[in-house]
Structure formats: structure tokens, C-alpha cells
N, C-alpha and C positions, 0 to 999 in steps of 0.2 A: 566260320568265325575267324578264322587265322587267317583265310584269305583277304577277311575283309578289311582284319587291322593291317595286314602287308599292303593292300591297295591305300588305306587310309597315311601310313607312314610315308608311301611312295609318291602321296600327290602334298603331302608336308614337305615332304621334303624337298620335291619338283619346286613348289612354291619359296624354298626359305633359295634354293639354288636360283631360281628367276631373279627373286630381289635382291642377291648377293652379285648379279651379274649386268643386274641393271646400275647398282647402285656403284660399282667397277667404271662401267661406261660410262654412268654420269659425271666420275671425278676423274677418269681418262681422259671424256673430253673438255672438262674446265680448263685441265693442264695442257693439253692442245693450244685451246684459243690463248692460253696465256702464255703460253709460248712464240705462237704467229702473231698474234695480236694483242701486243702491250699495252697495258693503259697504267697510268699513274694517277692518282691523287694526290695533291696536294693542297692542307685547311691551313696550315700556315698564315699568317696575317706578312702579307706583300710577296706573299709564293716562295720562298727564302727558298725552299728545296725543286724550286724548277728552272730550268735554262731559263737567262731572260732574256726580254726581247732583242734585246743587243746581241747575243751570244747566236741567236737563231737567225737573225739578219744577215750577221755576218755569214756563218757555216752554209745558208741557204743560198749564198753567192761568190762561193769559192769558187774560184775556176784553176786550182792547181792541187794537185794532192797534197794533202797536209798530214805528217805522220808526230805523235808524241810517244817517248820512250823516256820511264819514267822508271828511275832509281829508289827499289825498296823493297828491306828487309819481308821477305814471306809475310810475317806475320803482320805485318805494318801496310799493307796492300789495298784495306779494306777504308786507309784514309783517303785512295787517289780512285781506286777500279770504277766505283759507284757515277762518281763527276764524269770519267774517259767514256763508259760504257754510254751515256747520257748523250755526250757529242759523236759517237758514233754510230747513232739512232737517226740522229736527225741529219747525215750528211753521210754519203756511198764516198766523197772523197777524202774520210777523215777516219784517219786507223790508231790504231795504239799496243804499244807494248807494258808491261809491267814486267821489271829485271829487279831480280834479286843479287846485287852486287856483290854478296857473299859468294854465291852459287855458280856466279858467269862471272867472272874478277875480268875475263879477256873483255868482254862488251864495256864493261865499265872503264876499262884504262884506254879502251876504244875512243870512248866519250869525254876523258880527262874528268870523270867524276871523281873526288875524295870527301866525300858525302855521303849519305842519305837524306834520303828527299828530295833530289834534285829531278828535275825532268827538262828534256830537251824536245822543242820543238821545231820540224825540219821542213823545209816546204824548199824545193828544187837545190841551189846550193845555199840557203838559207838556211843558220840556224838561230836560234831565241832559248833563253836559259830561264827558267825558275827556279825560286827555292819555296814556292810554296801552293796548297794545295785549293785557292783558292776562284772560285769562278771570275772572277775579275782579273785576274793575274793571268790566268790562259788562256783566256779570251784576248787580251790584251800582247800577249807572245804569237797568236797566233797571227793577227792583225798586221805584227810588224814585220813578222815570217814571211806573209804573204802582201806585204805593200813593196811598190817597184822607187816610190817617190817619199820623200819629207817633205812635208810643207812646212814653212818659216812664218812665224804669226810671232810680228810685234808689238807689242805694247808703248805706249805713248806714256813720258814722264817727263817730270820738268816744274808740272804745273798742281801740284799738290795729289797728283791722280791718285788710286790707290797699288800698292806696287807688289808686282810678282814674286817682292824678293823678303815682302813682309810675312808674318807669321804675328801678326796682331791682330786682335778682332778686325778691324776694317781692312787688313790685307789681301791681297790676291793668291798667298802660296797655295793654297788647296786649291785653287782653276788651274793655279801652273804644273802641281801634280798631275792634276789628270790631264793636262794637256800631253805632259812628259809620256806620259803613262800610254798615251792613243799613241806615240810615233811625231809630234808634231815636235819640230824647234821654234823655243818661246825664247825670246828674246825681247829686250829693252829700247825704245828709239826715242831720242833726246833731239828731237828736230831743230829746237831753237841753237844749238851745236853746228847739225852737217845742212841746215837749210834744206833738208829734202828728205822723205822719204824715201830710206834705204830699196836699192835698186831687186833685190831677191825679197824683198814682203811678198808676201803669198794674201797674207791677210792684217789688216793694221784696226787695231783693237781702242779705242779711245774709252777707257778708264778715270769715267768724273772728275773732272780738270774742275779747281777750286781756282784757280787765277787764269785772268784772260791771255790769251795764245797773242804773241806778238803776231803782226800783217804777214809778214815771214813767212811766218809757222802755218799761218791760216791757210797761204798761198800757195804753200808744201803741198801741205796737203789737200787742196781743191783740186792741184794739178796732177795729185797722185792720184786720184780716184775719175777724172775728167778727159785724163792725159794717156790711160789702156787697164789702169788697175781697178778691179772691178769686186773686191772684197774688203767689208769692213763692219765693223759694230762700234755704235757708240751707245756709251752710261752717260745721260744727263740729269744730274742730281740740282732740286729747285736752287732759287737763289743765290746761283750764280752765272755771272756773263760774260763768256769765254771766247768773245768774238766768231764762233763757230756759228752763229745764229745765222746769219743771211746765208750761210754755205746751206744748212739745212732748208731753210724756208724757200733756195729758188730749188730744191729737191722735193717742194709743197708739205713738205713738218715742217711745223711748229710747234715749239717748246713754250706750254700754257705759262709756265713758271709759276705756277698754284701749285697746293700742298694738297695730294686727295690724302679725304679724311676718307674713313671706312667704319660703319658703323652695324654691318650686318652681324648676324651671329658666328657666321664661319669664324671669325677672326678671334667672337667673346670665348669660343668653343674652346680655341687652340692657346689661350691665355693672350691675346695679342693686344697693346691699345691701339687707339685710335688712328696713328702715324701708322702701322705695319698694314695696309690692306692682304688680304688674301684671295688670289686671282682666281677662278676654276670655270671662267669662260674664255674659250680659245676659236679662233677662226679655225675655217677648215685650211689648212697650209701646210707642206710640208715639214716646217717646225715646229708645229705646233700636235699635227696630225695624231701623235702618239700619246696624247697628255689629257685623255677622256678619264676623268675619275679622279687624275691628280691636281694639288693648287702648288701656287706659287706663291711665296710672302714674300714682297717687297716692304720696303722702308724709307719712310721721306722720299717719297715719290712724288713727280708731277705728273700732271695730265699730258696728251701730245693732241693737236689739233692738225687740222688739213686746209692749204690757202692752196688753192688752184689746183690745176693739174699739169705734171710735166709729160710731153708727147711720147711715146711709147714705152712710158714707163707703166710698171703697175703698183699701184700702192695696196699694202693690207692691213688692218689692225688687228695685230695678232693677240693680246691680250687684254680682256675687257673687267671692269669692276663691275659692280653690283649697281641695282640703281638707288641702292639706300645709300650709296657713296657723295661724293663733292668734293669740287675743288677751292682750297680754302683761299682765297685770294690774302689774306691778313698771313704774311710767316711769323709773325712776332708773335702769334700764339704757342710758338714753340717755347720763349721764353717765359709764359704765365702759367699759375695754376688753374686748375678745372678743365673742364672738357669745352671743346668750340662747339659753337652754335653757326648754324646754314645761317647765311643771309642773303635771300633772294634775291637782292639788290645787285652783288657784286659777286656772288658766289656763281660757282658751272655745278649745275646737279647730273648725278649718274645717269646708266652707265658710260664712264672714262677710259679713253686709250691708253695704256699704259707699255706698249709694243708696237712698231709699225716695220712692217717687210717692205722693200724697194726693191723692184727688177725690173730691169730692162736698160737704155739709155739714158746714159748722164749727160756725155755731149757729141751728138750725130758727128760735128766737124771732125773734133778731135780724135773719135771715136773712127773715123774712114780713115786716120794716118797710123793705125796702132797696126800690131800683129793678132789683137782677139777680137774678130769679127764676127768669130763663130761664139763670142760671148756675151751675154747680157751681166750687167754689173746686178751686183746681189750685198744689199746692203742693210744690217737691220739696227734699229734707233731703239733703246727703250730709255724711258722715264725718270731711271733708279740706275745705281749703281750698286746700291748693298747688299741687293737682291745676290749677288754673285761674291760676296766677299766672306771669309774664314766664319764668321761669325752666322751666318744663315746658309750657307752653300749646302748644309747636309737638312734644310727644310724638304719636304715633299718634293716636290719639280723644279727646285732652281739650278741642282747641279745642271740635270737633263734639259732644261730650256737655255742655257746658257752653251751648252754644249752640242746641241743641237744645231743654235741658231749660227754654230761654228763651221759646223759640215754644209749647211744649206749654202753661206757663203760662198765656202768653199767647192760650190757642187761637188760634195760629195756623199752624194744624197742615199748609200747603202751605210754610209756612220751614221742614219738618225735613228735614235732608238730610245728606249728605257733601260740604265744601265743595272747593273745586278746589287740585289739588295744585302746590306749589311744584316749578319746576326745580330742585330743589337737584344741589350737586357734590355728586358720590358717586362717590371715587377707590378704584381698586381697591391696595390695601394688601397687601403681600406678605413673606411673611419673605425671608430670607437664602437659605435655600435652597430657596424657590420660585424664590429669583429664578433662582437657579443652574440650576435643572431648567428653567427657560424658555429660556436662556443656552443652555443646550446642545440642545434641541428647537431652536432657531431658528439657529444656528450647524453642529450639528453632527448630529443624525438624518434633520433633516428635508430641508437639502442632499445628504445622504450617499444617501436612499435612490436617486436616479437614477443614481447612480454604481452604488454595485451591482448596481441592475439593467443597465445598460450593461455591466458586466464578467462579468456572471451571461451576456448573449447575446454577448460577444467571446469566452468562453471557450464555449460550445456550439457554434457556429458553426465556430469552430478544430479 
């Protein structure tokens, strides 16, 4: 009998030791794979807590070691470690330190910190400073860390455009922030002034000109883009005529000078009227390439049309409307009440160009006496101009289409991306009697249901 409860004890207990060492190994090797192989989640609405696509562009095409050593209190560590340890995942040439400048006073006086918070970012004898712990901010240090060139990108004023130097709804300062922000010098060019576009433009920006360009101006600049310069963006906003028109049309755009109306849902969804279309069909194009899922709200837009074709150019249209769309031939409905009505007579029904990409040669002649023959000219035209001004620039994809269609330009075709999203507040908004149906789930079904149950087994049991 004794034997038989010792053998009975000793296969209990064999058993409870198996499961106690299986159940070791099983959580051994969880920590294992999550060790070698990391995976993240992220449900967040616009991925707020993952590198974006920009950040990953960039790191995924360093070609120089890039080190950040970042100023902060021990216990203050846990605001920068988590972003460092992120970008050092995704790149073997991208390291990081975290210094406690209490701790190491010599590293710090090293670095000329008298801070916290500060981080220095190093790439060969490059260095970039931040004071803060933000994805965009490091990304943005690291960029300039490791760029050899500035490019000069100016803007066109004179003729009511809208200006870089504004900070009103219709202004430009938030493009020229982030332009600042990327490493670019922005700058101002007042052509009807030096009769030419400045000789170091990299890139010449025309910002919806409300009064017409004297011949001059017009002739500046034909010969700035005809003559070896081969980067530029124009905003043509309807109903006006800025002499620009034949420069574009022998480049085969054309500016409809209609008003697309936009009547689909996407726009009724986002509170938009009729005037704001919102874009979310894009050609396959390198500027556009990254903007699957995102729209763009433009504003008093035209349509753009296509008259001929120029010889080894390529034309694309890179952003298209819906075909519940139209272009209103009549602007004076912008002065009337009620909504416009299509008239098939004189209206263009959707889907409307609202983007057109140009590559290749402008002028073969001219273009055999230049020094950039290893270059195609890269030039993009849109419809709008608002679409990029303080007042819409932080819509879905207008920063990023605008900034985008900068770097394409500019071949600099490792800046295209999806820049990093803002934590913004996003309060959940409720009517009256949501609120009440919440009110009473949280007060009175969701208490209630253990009472029922309770009463449901006092009266069975009974």
C-alpha cells in the first residue's frame, strides 16, 4: 500500500515537474523570439507611434554613419531612448548615446551643452542641434547632418501671389517652414525688378499671380526654364490672366479656366462645399506614388487640359477628381446664393485634371548650349494654389503633395515620402442622446446585468 501511494506521488509529481518545465520553455522561448525578432504594433489612427515613411526613406539610404548623443537627466531618458532605439532598428549606420549631464559634466562641456534636452546630431564633421524630442525634428537634423548641398528655391512675387513671408490664411509661411526645416534656402524673386531669374535658383516656385506678368517677366522666365533650368512649379488659380498662358500651352497645358465644382460624398463627409474638391485619385508617378489612401482638398480650382504634344517630353496627370465632378464654366456663381447646377451645354463633366507632371525637353536648341544634358527638365503645374497655403496645408496630403512635387523637381527622389504625423487632439464628440445611451449602459445595463444573474440563481436554487 505504501509502495503504491510513493509510486502514485512520484508520477504526480513527475507530471506537475513536466508541466512546470514545459511551461519555463514556453515563456523562455517567447522571450527569445522577442528578443531576435521584434515586432511592434501600432492601432493608433495615422500610426502616430511608428517611424514614417520619411524617416525610413531617409535612414534606409544613408550612406555615412550617423551618431546622436542626447542630453538627459536619468530619469528623464524614457522621453528620447524609445524614438533612438526605433531608428537604430531600422539602419546598422545609425547609433545613439543617452548622457546624463549630471553624471558625465566632462561629455557635456565637450558638446557646449547648458541644457537638458538637448541632442546632437553627428555625421563625419557635421554637426545639427535639437532641443527637442520629436520625430520630425530628428529626422530633419539628421537630413542636414548628412546633406553635402542646399538647394535655393524661389518664390515669385510682385503680382499679388501668395507670400512666404505671410502668416495669414492665404499665406505661404507654413511651406516655407518646412521648406526651412528640410535644409532648403527659400527665398523671394521679384523678376519685374532684376528682369531675370536669379542665376543660383535651383528651383522657381510661381505662387498664383492675380495680375498679369509684364513681357519682361514672362520672357525671364521662359528663358529661365528653355535656357538650362530645369525645375519649377506653378499654382494657377481660375480667373486670372497672367500672360503665363501661351508659355504653358506651347509646354501642351492648358489652363481650362473653369471652376471644378465637386459634388461627391468624400468632400460632404469632411464638411467641405462645393468649391473645396477632395482628390484621392493619383497616377502612378513618383510624386504622387506614396499617397494611396490619402486626399488632397484643393480650393477654387481649375481644371488643366492637354493641346498637342511636345517631342520628348512626358506629360502626366497626376491628380484626378471624381466623375460626379465639373467644370463650371460661369465664375460668377461664386458671387450668388445656392448651389450651381451642370449645364451640359457649356460645362466639362468629370473626371478633371487637377495636377500635370512635365519631363523631359523644353528646348532641344537651347538645351545642346547648356551644361545639363544629363538632365531632363521636371516641371509640375497644378490648378490651385490654396491647396498649399497656411490655411489648408495641414489637410491630409497637401503638405506632402506639395512637398513632394519639390523633391521630384528637384530629382531628389529619396525626399519623396509621407512626413510624420502630428499628436493632434482628437476628442470624441457626441450628441445628446449618445450621451444618454452611454448614461444608461454605464449606470444602469451594465451594473444590472450581475444582479440578474444573481436573482436568476437565488430563484433556481429556491
Amino acid at each position: 500500500m505504501a509502495n503504491q501511494v510513493r509510486r502514485r506521488a512520484i508520477k504526480y509529481g513527475s507530471n506537475a515537474l513536466t508541466s512546470i518545465l514545459i511551461v519555463l520553455g514556453l515563456i523562455t522561448g517567447i522571450n527569445l523570439l522577442g528578443i531576435f525578432y521584434q515586432v511592434r504594433f501600432d492601432t493608433t489612427e495615422g500610426g502616430i507611434y511608428s517611424l514614417s515613411d520619411q524617416t525610413l526613406t531617409l535612414l534606409s539610404g544613408l550612406e555615412s554613419d550617423v551618431s546622436v548623443i542626447s542630453f538627459f537627466r536619468e530619469q528623464e531618458r524614457k522621453a528620447v531612448e524609445p524614438l533612438l532605439r526605433q531608428y537604430a532598428y531600422h539602419s546598422d549606420r545609425f547609433s545613439y548615446r543617452v548622457i546624463d549631464p549630471d553624471r558625465e559634466p566632462v561629455e557635456a562641456r565637450r558638446f557646449k551643452i547648458n541644457s537638458y534636452g538637448m541632442s546632437v546630431v553627428i555625421s563625419g564633421d557635421r554637426e545639427e542641434r535639437i532641443a527637442t524630442t520629436e520625430e520630425k525634428d530628428l529626422t530633419n537634423a539628421i537630413a542636414k547632418a548628412v546633406q553635402q548641398e542646399k538647394k535655393v528655391i524661389y518664390f515669385l512675387t510682385g503680382h499679388g501671389e501668395s507670400s512666404v513671408g505671410s502668416t495669414g490664411r492665404t499665406g505661404y509661411s507654413r511651406i516655407r517652414n518646412l521648406l526651412l526645416e528640410a535644409n532648403y534656402d527659400v527665398r523671394d524673386s521679384l523678376v519685374l525688378v532684376t528682369e531675370k531669374v536669379p542665376e543660383d535658383c535651383d528651383l522657381l516656385v510661381v505662387p498664383g499671380p492675380k495680375t498679369r506678368l509684364y513681357p519682361t517677366e514672362v520672357n525671364a522666365i521662359r528663358s529661365h526654364f528653355e535656357g538650362g533650368q530645369f525645375a519649377g512649379i506653378f499654382l494657377m488659380d481660375p480667373g486670372y490672366r497672367t500672360g503665363l498662358e501661351p508659355m504653358l500651352e506651347s509646354w501642351s497645358v492648358v489652363l481650362n479656366g473653369d471652376l471644378v465644382i465637386e459634388q461627391s460624398a468624400v468632400g460632404k463627409t469632411l464638411g467641405m462645399d462645393y468649391s473645396m474638391p477632395a482628390v484621392a485619385t493619383y497616377a502612378v508617378h513618383p510624386v504622387t506614388e506614396k499617397h494611396e489612401g490619402l486626399m488632397t482638398v484643393f480650393q477654387f480650382a481649375q481644371s488643366l487640359g492637354r493641346r498637342g504634344t511636345v517631342p520628348n517630353m512626358k506629360h502626366t496627370k497626376l491628380a484626378m477628381t471624381t466623375s460626379s465632378s465639373w467644370g463650371e464654366t460661369d465664375l460668377s456663381i461664386l458671387g450668388k446664393p445656392g448651389k450651381p447646377e451642370y449645364d451640359p451645354a457649356t460645362d466639362t463633366t468629370g473626371p478633371l485634371t487637377l495636377a500635370v507632371a512635365l519631363e523631359g525637353e523644353l528646348n532641344t536648341r537651347l538645351r545642346e548650349k547648356t551644361d545639363h544634358s544629363n538632365r531632363n527638365a521636371r516641371i509640375v503645374i497644378f490648378g490651385d494654389s490654396d491647396f498649399a497655403n497656411n490655411q489648408l496645408l495641414s489637410m491630409q496630403g497637401n503638405a506632402d503633395l506639395f512637398l513632394n512635387a519639390v523633391s521630384w523637381a528637384l530629382d531628389e527622389g529619396a525626399r519623396i515620402s509621407i512626413r510624420p504625423k502630428e499628436r493632434g487632439y482628437r476628442p470624441i464628440t457626441l450628441s445628446v442622446d449618445e450621451g444618454q445611451w452611454i448614461k444608461l449602459l454605464s449606470l444602469v445595463f451594465i451594473p444590472g446585468i450581475p444582479v440578474i444573474l444573481g436573482l436568476l440563481v437565488w430563484y433556481r436554487r429556491r
